[in-house]
C-alpha positions as CSV (number, residue, x, y, z in Angstrom):
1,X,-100.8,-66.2,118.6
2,X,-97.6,-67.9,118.9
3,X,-96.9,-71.7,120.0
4,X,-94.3,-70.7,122.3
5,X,-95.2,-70.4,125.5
6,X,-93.2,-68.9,128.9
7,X,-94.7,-70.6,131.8
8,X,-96.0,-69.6,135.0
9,X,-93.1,-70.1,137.0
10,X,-91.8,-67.1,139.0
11,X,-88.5,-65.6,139.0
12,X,-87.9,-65.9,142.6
13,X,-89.0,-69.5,142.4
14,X,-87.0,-70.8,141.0
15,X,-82.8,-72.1,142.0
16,X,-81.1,-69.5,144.4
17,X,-77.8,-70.8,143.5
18,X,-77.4,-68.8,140.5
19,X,-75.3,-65.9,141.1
20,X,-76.3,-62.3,141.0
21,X,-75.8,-59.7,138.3
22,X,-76.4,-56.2,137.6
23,X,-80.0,-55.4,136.8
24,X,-80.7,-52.2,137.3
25,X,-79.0,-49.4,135.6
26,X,-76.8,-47.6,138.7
27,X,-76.1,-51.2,139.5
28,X,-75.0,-51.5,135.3
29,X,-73.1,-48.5,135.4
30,X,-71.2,-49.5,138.3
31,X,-70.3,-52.8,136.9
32,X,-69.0,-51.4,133.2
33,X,-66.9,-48.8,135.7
34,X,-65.4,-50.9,137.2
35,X,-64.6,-53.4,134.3
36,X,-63.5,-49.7,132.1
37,X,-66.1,-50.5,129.7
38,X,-68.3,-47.7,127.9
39,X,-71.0,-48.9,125.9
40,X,-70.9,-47.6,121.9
41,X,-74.1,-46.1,121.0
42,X,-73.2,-46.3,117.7
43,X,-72.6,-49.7,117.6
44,X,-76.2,-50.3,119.2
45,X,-74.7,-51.5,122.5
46,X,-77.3,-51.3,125.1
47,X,-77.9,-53.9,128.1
48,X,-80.5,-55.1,129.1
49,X,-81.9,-54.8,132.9
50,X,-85.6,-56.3,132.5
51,X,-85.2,-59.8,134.6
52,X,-89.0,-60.9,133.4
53,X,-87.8,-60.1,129.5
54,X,-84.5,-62.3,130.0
55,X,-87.0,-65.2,131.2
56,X,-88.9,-64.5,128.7
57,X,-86.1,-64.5,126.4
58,X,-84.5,-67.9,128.0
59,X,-87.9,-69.9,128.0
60,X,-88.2,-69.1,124.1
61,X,-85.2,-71.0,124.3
62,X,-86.9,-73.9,125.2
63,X,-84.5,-75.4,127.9
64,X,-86.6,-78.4,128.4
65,X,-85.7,-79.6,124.8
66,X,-81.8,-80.6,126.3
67,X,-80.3,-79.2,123.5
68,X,-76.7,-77.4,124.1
69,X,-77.5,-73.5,124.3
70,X,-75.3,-70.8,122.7
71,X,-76.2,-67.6,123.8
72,X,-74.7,-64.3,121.7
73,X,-73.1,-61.5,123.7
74,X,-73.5,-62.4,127.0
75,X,-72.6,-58.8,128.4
76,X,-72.9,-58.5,132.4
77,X,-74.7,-61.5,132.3
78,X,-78.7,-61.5,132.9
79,X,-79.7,-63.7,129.7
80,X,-77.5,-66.2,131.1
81,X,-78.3,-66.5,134.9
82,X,-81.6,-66.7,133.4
83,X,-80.8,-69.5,130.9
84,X,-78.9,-71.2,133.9
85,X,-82.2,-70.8,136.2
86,X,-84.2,-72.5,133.9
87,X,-82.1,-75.4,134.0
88,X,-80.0,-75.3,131.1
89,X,-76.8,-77.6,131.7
90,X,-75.0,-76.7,128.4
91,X,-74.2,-73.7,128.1
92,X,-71.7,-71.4,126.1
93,X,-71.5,-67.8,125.9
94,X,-70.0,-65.8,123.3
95,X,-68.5,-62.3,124.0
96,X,-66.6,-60.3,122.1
97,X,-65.3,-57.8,124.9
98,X,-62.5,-59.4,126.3
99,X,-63.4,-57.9,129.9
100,X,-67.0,-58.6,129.5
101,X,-66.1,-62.5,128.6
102,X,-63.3,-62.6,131.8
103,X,-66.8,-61.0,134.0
104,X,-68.4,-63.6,132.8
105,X,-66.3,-66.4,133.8
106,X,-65.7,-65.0,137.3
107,X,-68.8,-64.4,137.7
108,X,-70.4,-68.0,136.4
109,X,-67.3,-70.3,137.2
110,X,-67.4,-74.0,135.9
111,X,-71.7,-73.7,134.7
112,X,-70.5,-72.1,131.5
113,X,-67.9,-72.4,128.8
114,X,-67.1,-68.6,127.5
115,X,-65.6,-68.0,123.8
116,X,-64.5,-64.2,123.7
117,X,-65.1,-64.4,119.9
118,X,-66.9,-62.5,117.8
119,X,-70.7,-63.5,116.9
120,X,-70.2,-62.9,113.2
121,X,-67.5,-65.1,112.5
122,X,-68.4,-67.4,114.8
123,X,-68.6,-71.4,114.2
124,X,-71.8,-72.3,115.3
125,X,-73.1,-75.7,116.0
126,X,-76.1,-76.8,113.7
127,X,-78.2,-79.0,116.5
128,X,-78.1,-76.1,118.8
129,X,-80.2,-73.6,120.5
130,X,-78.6,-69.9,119.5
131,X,-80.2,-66.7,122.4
132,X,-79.5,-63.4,122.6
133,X,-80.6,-60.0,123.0
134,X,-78.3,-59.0,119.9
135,X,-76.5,-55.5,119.0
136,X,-78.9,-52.8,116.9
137,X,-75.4,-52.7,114.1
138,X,-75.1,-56.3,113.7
139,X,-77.7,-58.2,114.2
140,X,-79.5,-58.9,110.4
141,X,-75.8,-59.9,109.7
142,X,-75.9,-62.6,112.4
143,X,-79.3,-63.9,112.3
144,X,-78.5,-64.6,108.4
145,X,-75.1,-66.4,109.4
146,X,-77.8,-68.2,111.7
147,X,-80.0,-69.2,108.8
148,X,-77.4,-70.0,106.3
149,X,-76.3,-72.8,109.1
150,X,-79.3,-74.0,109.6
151,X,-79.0,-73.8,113.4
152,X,-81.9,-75.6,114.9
153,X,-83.4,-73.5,117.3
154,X,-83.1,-69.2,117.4
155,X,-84.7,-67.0,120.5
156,X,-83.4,-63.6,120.1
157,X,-83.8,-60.1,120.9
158,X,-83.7,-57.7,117.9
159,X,-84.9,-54.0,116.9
160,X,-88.1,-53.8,116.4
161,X,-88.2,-53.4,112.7
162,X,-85.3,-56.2,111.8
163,X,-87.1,-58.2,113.9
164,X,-90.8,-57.7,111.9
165,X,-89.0,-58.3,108.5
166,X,-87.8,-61.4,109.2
167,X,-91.3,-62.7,109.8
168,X,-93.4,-60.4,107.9
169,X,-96.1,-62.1,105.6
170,X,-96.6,-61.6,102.3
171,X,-98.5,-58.2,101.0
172,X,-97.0,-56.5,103.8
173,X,-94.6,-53.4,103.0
174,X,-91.8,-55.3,105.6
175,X,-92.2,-58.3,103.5
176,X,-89.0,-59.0,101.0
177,X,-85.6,-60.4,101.1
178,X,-85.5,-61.6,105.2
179,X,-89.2,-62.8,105.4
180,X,-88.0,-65.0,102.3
181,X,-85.1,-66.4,103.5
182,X,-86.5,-67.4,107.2
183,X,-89.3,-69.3,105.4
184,X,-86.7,-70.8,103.2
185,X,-84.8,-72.3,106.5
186,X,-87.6,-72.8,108.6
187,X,-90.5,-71.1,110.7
188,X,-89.7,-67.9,112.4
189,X,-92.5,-66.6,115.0
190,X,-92.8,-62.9,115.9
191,X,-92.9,-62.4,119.6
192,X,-93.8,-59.7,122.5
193,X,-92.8,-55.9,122.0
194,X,-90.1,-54.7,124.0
195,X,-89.9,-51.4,125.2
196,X,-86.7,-49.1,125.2
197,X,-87.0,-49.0,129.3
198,X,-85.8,-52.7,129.5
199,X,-81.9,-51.3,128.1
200,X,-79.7,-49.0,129.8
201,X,-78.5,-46.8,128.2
202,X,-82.0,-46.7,126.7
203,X,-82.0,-46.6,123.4
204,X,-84.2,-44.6,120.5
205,X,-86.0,-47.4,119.2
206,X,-88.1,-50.4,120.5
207,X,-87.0,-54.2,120.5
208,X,-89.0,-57.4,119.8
209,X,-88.5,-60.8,120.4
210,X,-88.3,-63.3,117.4
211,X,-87.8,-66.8,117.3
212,X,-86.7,-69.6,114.3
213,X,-87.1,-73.3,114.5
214,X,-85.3,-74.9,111.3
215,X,-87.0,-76.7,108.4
216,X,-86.1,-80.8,108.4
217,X,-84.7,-82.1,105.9
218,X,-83.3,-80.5,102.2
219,X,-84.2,-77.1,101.2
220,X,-86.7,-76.0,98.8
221,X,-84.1,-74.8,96.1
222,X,-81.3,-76.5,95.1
223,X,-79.1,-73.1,95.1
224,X,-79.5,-70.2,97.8
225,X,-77.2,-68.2,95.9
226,X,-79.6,-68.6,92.9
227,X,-82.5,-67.6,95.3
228,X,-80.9,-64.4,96.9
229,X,-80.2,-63.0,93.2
230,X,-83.5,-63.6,91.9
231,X,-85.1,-61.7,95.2
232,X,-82.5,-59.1,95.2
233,X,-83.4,-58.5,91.3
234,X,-87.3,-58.6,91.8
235,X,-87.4,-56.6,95.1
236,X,-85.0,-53.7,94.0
237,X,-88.0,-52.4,91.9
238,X,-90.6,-53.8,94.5
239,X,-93.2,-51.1,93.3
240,X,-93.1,-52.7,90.0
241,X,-95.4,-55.2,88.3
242,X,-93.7,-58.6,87.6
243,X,-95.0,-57.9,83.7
244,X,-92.2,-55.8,83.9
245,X,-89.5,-57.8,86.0
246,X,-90.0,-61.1,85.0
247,X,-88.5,-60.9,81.3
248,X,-85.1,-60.1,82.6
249,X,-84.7,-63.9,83.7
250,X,-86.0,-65.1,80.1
251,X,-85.3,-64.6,76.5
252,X,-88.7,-62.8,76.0
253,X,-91.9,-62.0,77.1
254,X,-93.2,-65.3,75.7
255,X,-90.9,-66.8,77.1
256,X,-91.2,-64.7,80.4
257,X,-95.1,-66.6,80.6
258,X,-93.6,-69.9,80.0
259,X,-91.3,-68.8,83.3
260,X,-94.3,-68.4,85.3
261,X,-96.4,-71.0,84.2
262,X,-93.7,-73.9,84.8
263,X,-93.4,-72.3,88.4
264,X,-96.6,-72.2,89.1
265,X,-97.6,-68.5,89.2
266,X,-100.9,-67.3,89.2
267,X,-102.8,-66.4,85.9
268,X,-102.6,-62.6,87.3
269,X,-98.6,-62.8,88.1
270,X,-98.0,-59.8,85.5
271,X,-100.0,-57.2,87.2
272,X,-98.9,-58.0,90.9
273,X,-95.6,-56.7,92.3
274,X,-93.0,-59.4,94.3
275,X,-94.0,-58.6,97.7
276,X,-97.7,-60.3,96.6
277,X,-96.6,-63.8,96.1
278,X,-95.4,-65.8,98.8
279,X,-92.1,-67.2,99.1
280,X,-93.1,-70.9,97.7
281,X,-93.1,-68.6,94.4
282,X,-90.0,-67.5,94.4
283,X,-88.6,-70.8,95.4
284,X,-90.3,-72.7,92.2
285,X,-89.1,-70.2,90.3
286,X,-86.0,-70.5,91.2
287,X,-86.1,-74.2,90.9
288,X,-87.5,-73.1,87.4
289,X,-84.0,-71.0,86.8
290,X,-82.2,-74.1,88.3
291,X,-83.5,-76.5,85.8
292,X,-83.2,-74.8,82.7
293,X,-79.5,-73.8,83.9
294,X,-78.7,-77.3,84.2
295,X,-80.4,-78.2,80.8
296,X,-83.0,-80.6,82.5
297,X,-86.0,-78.2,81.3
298,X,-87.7,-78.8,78.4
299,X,-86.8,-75.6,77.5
300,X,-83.8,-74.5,78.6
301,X,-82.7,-70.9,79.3
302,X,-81.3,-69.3,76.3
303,X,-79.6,-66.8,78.7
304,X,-78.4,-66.4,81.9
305,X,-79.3,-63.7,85.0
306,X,-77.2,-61.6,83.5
307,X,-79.5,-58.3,81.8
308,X,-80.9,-56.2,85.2
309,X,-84.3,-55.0,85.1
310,X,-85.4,-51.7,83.1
């Protein structure tokens, strides 16, 4: 079960100074005719019209914490009347779609600062809280922006299946690259199911909420680059045994078990494939890799990552 809770509070309870927005989908339709925008299937664009997820969505936020709140793709503008009903004071939005951004700002006046910009490029803030329900095509790309700057606090809305690699565990078959990197940069937690009803136009595939809270202080690894090549390297022949993977980041196979044993590995680390160690592994190991590079290991890499695996 997850630490985050939403609260008891009802919808209608709560300030009735927030202005309306579409949230059902005639009322959506109506709205994106009238602003001349026609939501791209293939770009994932669906909106959502579910009031009680966008609560859910804004309390995952946690609003009480004060911290400013970005929220990604702000579309007609439910995530954010809900973000503004529970009392959030700081408040940007960013939008992409110039007419969606200009609705936005008629719509929410002076209780929100818009940037029509797009999420991928974006310069976020570190001691922020980031929300969204984010686009099918782009949202692995901008949770890993996310991650890579450390932003303090994440509460988004992602496909199903993006949504369960980022926090799988290890052993699963979801488990790999994402899982390992959200440990790296903190805790993520794997929220409720969201069905395709809650969108219009409904989409093919279910949703899930997910949220990250960032690691203090350093890192685990000195060199993230160092980390992504040794996952991407071990994980492109997942179905393999680490007997057989391991030797392409040493000068042998003795050399391979002198690898392991300095990061920590367990006796059995040749006959188990990557997604059966946890990420702490691949992090000493990497530290490992980082050492010897550096030529502060007693024994210090004869070669580089340079040969890929058989």
């Amino acid at each position: 079960m997850s630490r985050t809770s939403t609260g008891s509070s009802s919808l209608a309870s709560r300030a009735g100074s927030v202005p309306a927005v579409p949230d059902r989908p005639r009322a959506v339709d109506e709205a994106l005719s009238r602003l001349g925008v026609r939501p791209s299937r293939g770009l994932g664009q669906s909106f959502l019209v579910d009031r009680f997820v966008a609560d859910t969505l804004a309390a995952i936020a946690e609003p009480a914490s004060g911290r400013a709140v970005v929220e990604v793709g702000g579309g007609l503008g439910i995530v954010t009347r809900a973000l503004l009903e529970r009392g959030v004071q700081d408040l940007t939005v960013v939008e992409r779609d110039r007419r969606l951004a200009d609705h936005l700002t008629a719509t929410f006046g002076r209780s929100i600062a818009v940037r029509c910009a797009d999420a991928r490029t974006y310069d976020f803030p570190r001691d922020v809280t980031v929300v969204g329900s984010l686009p099918y095509s782009s949202a692995t790309l901008i949770v890993l922006e996310l991650l890579h700057r450390r932003v303090r606090r994440i509460a988004v809305l992602l496909q199903k299946e993006v949504a369960e690699r980022f926090a799988a565990p290890a052993g699963s078959r979801a488990y790999g690259r994402s899982s390992i990197l959200a440990r790296l940069y903190g805790e993520p937690e794997l929220l409720r199911e969201v069905g395709p009803e809650a969108f219009h136009p409904v989409p093919r595939v279910s949703s899930r909420l997910w949220a990250h809270t960032a690691r203090d202080g350093a890192l685990p690894v000195r060199s993230v680059v160092r980390l992504e090549e040794v996952v991407r390297r071990l994980f492109a022949a997942r179905r393999k045994q680490l007997g057989n993977l391991l030797p392409q980041f040493a000068s042998d196979r003795a050399d391979a078990e002198e690898l392991a044993r300095e990061a920590g590995w367990p006796e059995a680390w040749a006959h188990l494939r990557p997604e059966q160690l946890g990420p702490e592994a691949f992090f000493r190991l990497t530290t490992v890799l980082e050492d010897r590079a550096s030529g502060s290991s007693p024994r210090a890499a004869s070669r580089s990552l340079a040969r890929p695996p058989d």
